[in-house]
Structures are given as structure tokens and as C-alpha cells.
C-alpha positions in Angstrom: 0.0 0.0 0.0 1.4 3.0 -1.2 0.0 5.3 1.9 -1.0 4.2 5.7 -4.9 2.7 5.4 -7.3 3.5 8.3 -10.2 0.9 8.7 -12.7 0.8 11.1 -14.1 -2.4 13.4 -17.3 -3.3 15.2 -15.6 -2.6 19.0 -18.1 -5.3 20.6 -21.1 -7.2 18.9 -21.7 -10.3 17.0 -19.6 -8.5 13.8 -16.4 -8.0 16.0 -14.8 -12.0 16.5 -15.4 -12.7 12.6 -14.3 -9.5 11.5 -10.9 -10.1 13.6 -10.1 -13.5 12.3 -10.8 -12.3 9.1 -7.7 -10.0 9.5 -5.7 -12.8 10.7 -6.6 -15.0 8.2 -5.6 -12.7 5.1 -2.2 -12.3 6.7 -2.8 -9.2 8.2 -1.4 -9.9 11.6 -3.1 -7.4 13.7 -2.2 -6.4 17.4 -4.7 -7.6 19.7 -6.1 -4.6 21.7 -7.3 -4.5 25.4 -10.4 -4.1 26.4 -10.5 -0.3 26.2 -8.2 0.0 23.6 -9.7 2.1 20.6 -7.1 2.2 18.3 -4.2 -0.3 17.3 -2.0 -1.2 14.4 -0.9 -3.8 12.2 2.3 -5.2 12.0 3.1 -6.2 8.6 0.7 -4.1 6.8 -0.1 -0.1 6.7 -3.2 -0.2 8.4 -4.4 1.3 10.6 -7.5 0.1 12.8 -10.3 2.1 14.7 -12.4 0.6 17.2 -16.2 1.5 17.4 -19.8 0.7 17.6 -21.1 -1.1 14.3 -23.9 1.7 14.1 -21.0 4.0 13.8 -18.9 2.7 11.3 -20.9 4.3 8.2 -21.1 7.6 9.6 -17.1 7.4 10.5 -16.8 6.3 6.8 -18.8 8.9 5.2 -16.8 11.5 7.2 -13.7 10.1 6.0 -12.7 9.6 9.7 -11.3 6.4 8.0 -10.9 5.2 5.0 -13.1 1.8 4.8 -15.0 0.4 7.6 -16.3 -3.8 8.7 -20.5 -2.8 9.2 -23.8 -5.0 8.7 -25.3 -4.5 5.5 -28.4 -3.4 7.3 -26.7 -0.5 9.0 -25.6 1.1 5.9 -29.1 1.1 4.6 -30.9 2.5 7.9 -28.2 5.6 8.5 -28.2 5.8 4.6 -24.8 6.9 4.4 -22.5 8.1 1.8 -20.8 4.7 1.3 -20.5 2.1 -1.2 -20.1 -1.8 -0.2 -16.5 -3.1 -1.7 -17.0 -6.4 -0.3 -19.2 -8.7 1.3 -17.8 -10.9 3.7 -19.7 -14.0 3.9 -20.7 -13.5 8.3 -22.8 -12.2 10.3 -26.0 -13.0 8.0 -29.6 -12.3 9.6 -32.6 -10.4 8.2 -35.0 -7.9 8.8 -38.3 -10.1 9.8 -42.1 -8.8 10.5 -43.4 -10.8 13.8 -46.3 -10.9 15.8 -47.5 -13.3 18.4 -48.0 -16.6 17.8 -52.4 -16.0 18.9 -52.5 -12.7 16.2 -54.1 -13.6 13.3 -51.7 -12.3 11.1 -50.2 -14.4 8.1 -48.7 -11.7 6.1 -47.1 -8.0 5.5 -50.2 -6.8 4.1 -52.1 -7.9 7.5 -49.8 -5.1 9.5 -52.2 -2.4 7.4 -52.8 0.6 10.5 -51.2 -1.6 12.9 -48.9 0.3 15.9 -44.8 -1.6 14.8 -42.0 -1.4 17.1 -38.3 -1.5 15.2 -34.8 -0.5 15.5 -34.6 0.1 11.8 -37.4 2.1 11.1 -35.8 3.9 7.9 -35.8 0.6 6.1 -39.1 -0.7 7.5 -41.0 2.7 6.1 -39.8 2.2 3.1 -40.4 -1.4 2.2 -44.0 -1.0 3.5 -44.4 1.7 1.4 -43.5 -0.4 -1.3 -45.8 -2.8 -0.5 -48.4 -0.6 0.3 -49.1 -0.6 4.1 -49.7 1.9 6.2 -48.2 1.4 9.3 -47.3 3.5 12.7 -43.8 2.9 13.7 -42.4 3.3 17.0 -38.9 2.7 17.2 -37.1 1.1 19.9 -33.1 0.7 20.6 -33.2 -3.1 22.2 -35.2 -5.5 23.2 -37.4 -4.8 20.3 -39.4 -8.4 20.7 -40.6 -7.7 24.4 -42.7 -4.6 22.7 -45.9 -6.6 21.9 -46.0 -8.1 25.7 -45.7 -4.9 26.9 -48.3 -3.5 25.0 -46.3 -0.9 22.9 -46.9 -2.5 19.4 -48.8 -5.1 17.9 -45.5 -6.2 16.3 -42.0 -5.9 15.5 -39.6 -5.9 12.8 -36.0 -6.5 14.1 -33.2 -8.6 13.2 -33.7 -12.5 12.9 -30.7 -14.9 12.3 -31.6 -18.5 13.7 -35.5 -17.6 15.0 -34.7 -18.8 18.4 -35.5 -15.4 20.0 -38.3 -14.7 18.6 -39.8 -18.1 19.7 -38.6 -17.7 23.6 -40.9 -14.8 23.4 -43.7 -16.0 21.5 -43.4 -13.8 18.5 -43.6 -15.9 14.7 -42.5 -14.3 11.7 -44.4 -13.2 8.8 -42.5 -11.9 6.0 -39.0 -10.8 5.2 -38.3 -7.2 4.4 -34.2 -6.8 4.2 -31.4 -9.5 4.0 -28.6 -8.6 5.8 -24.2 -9.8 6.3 -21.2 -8.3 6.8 -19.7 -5.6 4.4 -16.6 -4.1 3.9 -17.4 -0.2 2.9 -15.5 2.7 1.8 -16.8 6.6 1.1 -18.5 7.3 -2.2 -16.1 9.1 -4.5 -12.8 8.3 -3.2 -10.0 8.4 -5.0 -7.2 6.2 -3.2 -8.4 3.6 -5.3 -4.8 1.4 -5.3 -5.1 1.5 -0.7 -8.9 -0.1 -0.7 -8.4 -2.2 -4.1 -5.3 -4.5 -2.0 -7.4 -4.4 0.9 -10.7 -6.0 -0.5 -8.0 -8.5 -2.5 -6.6 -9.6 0.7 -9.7 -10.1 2.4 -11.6 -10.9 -1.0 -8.9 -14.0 -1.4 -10.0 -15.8 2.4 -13.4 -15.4 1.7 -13.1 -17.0 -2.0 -10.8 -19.8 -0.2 -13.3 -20.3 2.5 -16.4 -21.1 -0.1 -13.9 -23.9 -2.2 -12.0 -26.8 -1.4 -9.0 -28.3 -3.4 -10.2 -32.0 -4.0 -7.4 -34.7 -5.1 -8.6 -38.1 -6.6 -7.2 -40.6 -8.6 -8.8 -42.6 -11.2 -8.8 -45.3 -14.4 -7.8 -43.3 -17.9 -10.7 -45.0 -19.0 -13.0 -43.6 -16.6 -11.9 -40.2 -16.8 -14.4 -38.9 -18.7 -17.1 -40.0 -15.8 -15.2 -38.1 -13.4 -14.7 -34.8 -14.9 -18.2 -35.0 -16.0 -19.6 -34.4 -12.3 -17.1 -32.1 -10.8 -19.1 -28.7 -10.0 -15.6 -26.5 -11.1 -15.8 -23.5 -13.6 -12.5 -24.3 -15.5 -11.1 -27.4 -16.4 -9.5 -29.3 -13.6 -5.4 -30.3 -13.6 -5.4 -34.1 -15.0 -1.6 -36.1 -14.4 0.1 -38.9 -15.0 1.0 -41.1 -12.4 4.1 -43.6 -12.3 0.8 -46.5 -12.2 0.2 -46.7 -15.9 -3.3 -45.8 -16.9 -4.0 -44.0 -13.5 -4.2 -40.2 -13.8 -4.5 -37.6 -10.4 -7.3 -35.2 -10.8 -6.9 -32.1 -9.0 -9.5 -29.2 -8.7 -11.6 -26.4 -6.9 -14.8 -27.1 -6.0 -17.5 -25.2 -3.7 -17.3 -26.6 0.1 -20.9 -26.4 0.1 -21.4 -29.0 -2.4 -19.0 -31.7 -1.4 -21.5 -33.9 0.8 -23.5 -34.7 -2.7 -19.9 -35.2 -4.8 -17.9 -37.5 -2.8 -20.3 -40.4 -3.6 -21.0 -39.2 -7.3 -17.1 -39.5 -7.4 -16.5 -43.1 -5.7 -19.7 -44.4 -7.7 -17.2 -43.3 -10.9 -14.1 -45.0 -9.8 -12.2 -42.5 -8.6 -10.2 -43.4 -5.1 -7.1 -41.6 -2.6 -10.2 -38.8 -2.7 -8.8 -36.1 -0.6 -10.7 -32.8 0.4 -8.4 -29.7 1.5 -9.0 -26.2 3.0 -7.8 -23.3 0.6 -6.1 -21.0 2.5 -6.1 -17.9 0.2 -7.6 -18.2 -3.4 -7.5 -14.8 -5.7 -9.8 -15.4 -9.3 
């Protein structure tokens, strides 16, 4: 990097753990910080890093208080910041849910027409009920958003859902989906240090690629080759080679970790056998 890059981090918060290893992962090698640290450095890179609330990070980036900044997606639309998303990063998915109790009668968006909603991210629930045409009165709440309809604030919520768990303790079920949410890298709108943020969304760009593939070994029959190449789910072609057994080849390729459970069979039902699944530890396209 031709010039010291400042990048901002969630300081506490499901976003902060994953964000970090990220940084470890792509070789970064960042100083781990104390518990009231706000600032630190890294050691083999020019970077820079800022410590603060996830809420915060657009607002720091749109101010060019840094340079790029580790938010949810969900964030950047409600403060609807200056800022464009360079990369997402693959955590911290949840989204934006309608609820109501599990006696309401409601079964859909539509059914919330002049009903009283209490949200945290009442910028994006306007205006996705305004596309769909309800009228709604919002009342925003910060935390504990799902305790509103017990308490007799609202007659339902729209907060952040990522496994449903929470919503069942309190009795709430969901009824429609307005906003899908992860993590995102983000940098202000209209910069110009395009060479700083372009190596840093390589470096963390190439984990995240590595962490969706796996490098798969096999060997298999000449004759059965065909069979083989036939069901690998890779976008090129994979890397076919002799081995000193004549009429044995090694096939090695990429292929998506999510779709390994389905291919080991489909391989071993075409003859191929030594079939060996690795991590990727950094892959670039």
C-alpha cells in the first residue's frame, strides 16, 4: 500500500470475533487490543484500525474519519450513508423479519395495514411498507425490540432475525421478510485512493473465495476419466496427471465446500479413489 490505510471495526457485537479472524486469516497480523483500547495497528501491513460501535462505522466512513469500515449490511441502509459496499464478507447473516404473536391472526405484510410496529430500523421498514403498500405506525425502539408486543407498545415488530430462536422464547412468529442482511466491507463514495482499498478487499476478498472452495485430489482409471470430470461442479477445467501406475491419472480441482457432501459419492460411484478434500487458505480469481 502506497500510503497508511485506516479501517474501522465493530468494537463489541456479533460482527467484532469474525471480523478479527478475518484479519488474521488474510495475513494481516493485527495487534490484539485491550479491552478499552480504541485504536491499534498492524504489524506487517499499513493499516491502521479504529475501534467503534457497528452503528457507527458508516457515519465514520462517510466522514472520512477512515478510509473503509467492517458494518452489517443493514446498518448502511438505515443511517443511509455516503458509502459504497466493496466487499461482502460472507458473516454475520440475519434479516429484517415482520413478527407478531404466535395467537394474532396475522399471516402476512399486508395484514400489519394501521397496525402500531416497534423496530430498530425504522428507515428501512417505512420504506419497504411503502412499497408494498401498508400503512403502518412505527415506533422505534433501541433493544429488546421483541418484548414490545408483551408490553403492549406494538402489535408487532420488525428486528433482526438470524436463527428464530428469540423470537420463539418470546412467543413472536415471523411473517415476511423485508431486508437481508451480512457483513460488508465499505469505503466513502467518491474516493480516490483507489490502489489502498483495491489491496485491501483483494486480501480479504482471497479468504473469503478460499473459504467457499475446497482443493479435491482423486485418482482414477484413464478410461473412466471422462465420468469423473463430468460431475465435478468446477468452472474451468481441472489439472489431470500422469502417475508412475500406468493408466491412473490424479485429478486435482476447486470445488465449492458447500457441495461436497452430494460429490464424494458421485465421485467413488465413478471409480475414482485416494479422494482427498483440502482447505484453501487464500484463493484470488
Amino acid at each position: 500500500m502506497t500510503r497508511r490505510l485506516t479501517l474501522a471495526l465493530p468494537s463489541k457485537g456479533r460482527l467484532r470475533e469474525p471480523s478479527w479472524a478475518l484479519l488474521e486469516a488474510s495475513g494481516v497480523a493485527p495487534q490484539e487490543p485491550g479491552e478499552r483500547v480504541l485504536q491499534a495497528h498492524c504489524r506487517n501491513a499499513d493499516i491502521d484500525l479504529l475501534f467503534v460501535r457497528a452503528d457507527d462505522v458508516p457515519e465514520y466512513v462517510q466522514d472520512s474519519v477512515v478510509d473503509c469500515g467492517i458494518t452489517g449490511l443493514d446498518l448502511v441502509a438505515e443511517r443511509d450513508s455516503s458509502v459504497e459496499v466493496l466487499l461482502r464478507l460472507g458473516f454475520g447473516t440475519c434479516s429484517l423479519q415482520a413478527a407478531v404473536s404466535m395467537e394474532d391472526s396475522a399471516m402476512k405484510l399486508s395484514d400489519l395495514e394501521g397496525r402500531r410496529i416497534a423496530t430498530s430500523h425504522p428507515r428501512i421498514a417505512a420504506k419497504v411498507l411503502a412499497e408494498r403498500g401498508v400503512s403502518a405506525d412505527l415506533v422505534q425502539v433501541a433493544g429488546s425490540v421483541e418484548i414490545s408486543p408483551r408490553l403492549g407498545l406494538a402489535d408487532a415488530i420488525i428486528d433482526l432475525v438470524s436463527t428464530g430462536s428469540t423470537l420463539r422464547t418470546n412467543g413472536l412468529r415471523s411473517i415476511g421478510v423485508l431486508f437481508e442482511s451480512e457483513a460488508v466491507l465499505v469505503g466513502r463514495t467518491g474516493s480516490t485512493d483507489h490502489e489502498a482499498r483495491r489491496t485491501l478487499t483483494t486480501l480479504l476478498g482471497s479468504v473469503i473465495n478460499a473459504r467457499a472452495n475446497r482443493y479435491l485430489l482423486c485418482n482414477v482409471a484413464k478410461e473412466r476419466l471422462s465420468e469423473v470430470t463430468a460431475v465435478l461442479p468446477t468452472k474451468g477445467s481441472p489439472t489431470v496427471m500422469d502417475l508412475a501406475t500406468p493408466g491412473i491419472v490424479a485429478v486435482h480441482a476447486l470445488v465449492p465446500a458447500a457441495e461436497i457432501w452430494s460429490l464424494l459419492p458421485k465421485l467413488a460411484a465413478c471409480g475414482a479413489t485416494s479422494i482427498l478434500t483440502l482447505p484453501v487458505e487464500r484463493m484470488v480469481p
